[in-house]
C-alpha positions in Angstrom: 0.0 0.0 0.0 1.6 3.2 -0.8 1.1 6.2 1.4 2.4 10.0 1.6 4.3 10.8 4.2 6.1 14.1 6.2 9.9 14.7 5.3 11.2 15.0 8.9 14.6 14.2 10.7 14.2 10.4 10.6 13.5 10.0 6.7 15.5 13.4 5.6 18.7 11.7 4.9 17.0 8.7 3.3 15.3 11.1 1.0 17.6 13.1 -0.3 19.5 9.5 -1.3 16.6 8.7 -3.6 17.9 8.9 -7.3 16.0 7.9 -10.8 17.6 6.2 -12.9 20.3 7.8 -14.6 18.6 7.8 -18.3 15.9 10.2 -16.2 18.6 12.3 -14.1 17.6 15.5 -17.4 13.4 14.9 -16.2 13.5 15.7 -12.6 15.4 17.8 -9.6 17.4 16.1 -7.3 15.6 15.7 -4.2 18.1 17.7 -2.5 17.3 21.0 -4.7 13.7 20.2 -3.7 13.6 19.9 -0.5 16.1 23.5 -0.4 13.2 24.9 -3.2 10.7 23.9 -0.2 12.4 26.4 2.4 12.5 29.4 0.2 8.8 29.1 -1.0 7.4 28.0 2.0 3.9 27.0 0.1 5.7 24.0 -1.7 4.9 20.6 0.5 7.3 18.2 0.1 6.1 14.5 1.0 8.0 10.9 1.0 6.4 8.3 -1.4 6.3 5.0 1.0 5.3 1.1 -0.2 4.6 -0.3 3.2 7.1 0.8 5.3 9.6 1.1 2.3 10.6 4.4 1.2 10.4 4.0 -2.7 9.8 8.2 -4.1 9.4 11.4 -3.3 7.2 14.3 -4.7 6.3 18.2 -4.0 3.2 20.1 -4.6 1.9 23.4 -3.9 -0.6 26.4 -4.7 1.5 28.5 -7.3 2.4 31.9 -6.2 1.2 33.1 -9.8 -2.0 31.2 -10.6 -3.6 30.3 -7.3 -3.8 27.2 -8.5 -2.3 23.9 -7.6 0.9 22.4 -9.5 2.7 19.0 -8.7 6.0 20.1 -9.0 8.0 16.7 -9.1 7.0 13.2 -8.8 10.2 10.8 -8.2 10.4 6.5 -7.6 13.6 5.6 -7.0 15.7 3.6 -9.8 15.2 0.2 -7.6 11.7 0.6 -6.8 10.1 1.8 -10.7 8.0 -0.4 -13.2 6.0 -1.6 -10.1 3.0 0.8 -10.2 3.9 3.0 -7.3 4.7 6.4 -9.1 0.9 6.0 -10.3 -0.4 5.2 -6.6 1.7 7.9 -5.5 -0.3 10.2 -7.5 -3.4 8.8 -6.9 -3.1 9.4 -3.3 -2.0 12.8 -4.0 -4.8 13.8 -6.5 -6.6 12.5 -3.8 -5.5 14.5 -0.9 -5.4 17.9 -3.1 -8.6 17.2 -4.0 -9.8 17.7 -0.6 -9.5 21.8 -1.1 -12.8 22.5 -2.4 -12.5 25.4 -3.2 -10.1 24.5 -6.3 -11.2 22.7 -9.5 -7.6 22.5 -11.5 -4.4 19.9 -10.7 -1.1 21.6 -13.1 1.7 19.9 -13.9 4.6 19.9 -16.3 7.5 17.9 -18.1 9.9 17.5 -20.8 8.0 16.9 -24.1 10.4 13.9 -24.5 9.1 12.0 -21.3 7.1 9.9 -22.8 6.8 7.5 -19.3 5.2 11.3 -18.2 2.8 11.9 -20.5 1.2 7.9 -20.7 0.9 8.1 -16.7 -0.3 11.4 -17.1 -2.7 10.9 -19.8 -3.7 7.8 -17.5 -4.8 9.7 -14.4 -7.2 12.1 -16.6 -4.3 15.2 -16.8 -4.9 16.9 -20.6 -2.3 18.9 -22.7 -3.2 22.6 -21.8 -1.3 24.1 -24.7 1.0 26.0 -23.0 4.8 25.1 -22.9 6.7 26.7 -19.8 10.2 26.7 -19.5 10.4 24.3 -22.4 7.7 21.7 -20.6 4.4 21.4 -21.6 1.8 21.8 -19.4 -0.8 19.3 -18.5 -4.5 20.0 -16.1 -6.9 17.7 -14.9 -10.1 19.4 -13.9 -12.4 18.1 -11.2 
């Protein structure tokens, strides 16, 4: 069962050791840069992806400064723990637990146009192609 968890002192260090795989380094932050991201725009959350009691990914959302509106800003599974479903449970529960504000309708998020994995687990959990491309990713919504 995979749940979302707080990034505090007993899971910090374990966290920022979570790598993709190497072909998928270009896609995403480094945790690290995250979690740093996190302090200097406190409305970022950043939660740890666990599979039981196994930490397998991380990811960060938050209500954009700009829009108002809500953007998951990475989703990561770590290189030993991908191809087993989680990444799309992780988001599931997240989609989820966003959805709980009310009083939004919209879910953003963005990636490299060459990310194919992305865009078919994307595509997957309802997000559509927005038509905007932002610092060279596009942009994808799912409305609710």
């Amino acid at each position: 069962m995979i749940t979302l968890k707080e990034i505090d002192r007993n899971n910090f260090f374990d966290v920022i050791k979570l790598k993709v795989a190497e072909e998928q380094s270009d896609f995403v932050a480094s945790n690290m840069f995250s979690l740093a991201q996190a302090k200097a725009f406190p409305e970022c959350v950043c939660l740890a992806i666990y599979h039981d009691d196994i930490l397998v990914g991380f990811t960060m959302y938050c209500i954009d400064e700009e829009d108002k509106e809500y953007w998951i800003y990475r989703l990561m599974i770590d290189s030993k723990h991908q191809s087993k479903g989680y990444g799309k449970a992780a988001m599931e529960k997240l989609i989820e637990k966003i959805k709980e504000d009310i009083q939004h309708r919209v879910i953003y998020i963005s990636f490299e146009p060459v990310n194919d994995w992305a865009k078919q687990l994307y595509e997957k959990l309802g997000f559509a192609e927005d038509g905007r491309v932002i610092d060279g990713e596009v942009v994808y919504k799912l409305e609710y």
